[in-house]
C-alpha positions as CSV (number, residue, x, y, z in Angstrom):
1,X,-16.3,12.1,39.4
2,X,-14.2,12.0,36.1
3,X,-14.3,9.3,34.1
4,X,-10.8,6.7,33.8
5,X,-12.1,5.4,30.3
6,X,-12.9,6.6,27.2
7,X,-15.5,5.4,25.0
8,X,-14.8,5.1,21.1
9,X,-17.8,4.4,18.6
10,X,-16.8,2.3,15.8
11,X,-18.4,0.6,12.7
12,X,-17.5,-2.6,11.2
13,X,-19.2,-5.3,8.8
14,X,-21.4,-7.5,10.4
15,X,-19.7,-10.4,9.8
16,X,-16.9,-9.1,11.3
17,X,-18.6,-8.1,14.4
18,X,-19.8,-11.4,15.0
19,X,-16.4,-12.5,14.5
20,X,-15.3,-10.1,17.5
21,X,-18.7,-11.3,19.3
22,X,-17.5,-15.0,19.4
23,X,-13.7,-14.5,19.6
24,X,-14.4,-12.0,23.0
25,X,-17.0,-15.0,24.6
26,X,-14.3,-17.5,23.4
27,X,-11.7,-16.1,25.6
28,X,-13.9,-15.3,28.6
29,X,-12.9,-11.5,27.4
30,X,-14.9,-8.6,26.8
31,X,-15.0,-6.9,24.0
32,X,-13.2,-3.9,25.0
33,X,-10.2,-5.9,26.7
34,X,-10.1,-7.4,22.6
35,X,-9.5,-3.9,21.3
36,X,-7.3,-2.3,23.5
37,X,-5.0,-5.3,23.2
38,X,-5.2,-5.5,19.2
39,X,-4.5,-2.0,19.8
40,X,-1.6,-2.5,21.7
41,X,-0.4,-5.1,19.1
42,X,-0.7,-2.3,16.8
43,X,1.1,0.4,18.1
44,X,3.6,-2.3,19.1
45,X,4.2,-2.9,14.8
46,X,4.0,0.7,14.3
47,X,7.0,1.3,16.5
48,X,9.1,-1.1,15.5
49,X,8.9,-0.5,12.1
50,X,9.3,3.6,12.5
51,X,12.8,2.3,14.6
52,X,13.3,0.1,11.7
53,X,13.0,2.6,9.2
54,X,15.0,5.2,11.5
55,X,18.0,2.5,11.9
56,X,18.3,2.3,7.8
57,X,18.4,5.8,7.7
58,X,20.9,5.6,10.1
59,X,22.6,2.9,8.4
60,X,22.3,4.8,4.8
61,X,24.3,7.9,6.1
62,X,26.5,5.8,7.9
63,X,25.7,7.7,11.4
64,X,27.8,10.2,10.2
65,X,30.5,8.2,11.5
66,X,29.4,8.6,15.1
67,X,30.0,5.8,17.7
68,X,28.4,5.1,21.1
69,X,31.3,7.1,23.0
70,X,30.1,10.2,21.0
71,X,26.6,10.7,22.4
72,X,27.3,12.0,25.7
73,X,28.6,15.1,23.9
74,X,26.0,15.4,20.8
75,X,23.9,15.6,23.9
76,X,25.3,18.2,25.8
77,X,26.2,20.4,22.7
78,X,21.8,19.5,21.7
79,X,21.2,20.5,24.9
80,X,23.2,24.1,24.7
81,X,21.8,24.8,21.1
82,X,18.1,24.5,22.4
83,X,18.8,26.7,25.1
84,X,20.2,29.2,23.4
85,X,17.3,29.6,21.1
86,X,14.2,31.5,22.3
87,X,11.2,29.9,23.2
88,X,8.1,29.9,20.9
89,X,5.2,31.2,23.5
């Protein structure tokens, strides 16, 4: 049977593993349930700020003075351009 999980080895001081240690009994939690949601709440910051920084970018070009009515056709002409272009195999 394959596994669902995957296991991850990591290091850490030791005081900060017995910070983990109490925070996980604490909460009635393991310690894995700890991680996956602090890595949740990371990927969560990393997102937001990569749309943040997108949106300046955005902003700092002025969207090329495109507006919500014109993405329905920078779509479709995207979608044409890629399928004329041959596919890397």
């Amino acid at each position: 049977m394959e596994r669902t999980t995957h296991q991850f080895t990591i290091s850490m001081p030791p005081e900060m593993a017995e910070q983990v240690a109490v925070l996980a009994q604490a909460e009635s939690r393991t310690v894995s349930e700890l991680f996956r949601e602090a890595f949740r709440a990371y990927r969560a910051v990393r997102v937001r700020a990569l749309l943040d920084a997108s949106q300046q970018a955005g902003r700092r070009v002025r969207h090329r003075n495109y507006t919500p009515a014109d993405v329905p056709r920078l779509i479709r002409e995207t979608r044409r351009e890629s399928e004329r272009k041959p596919r890397a195999k």
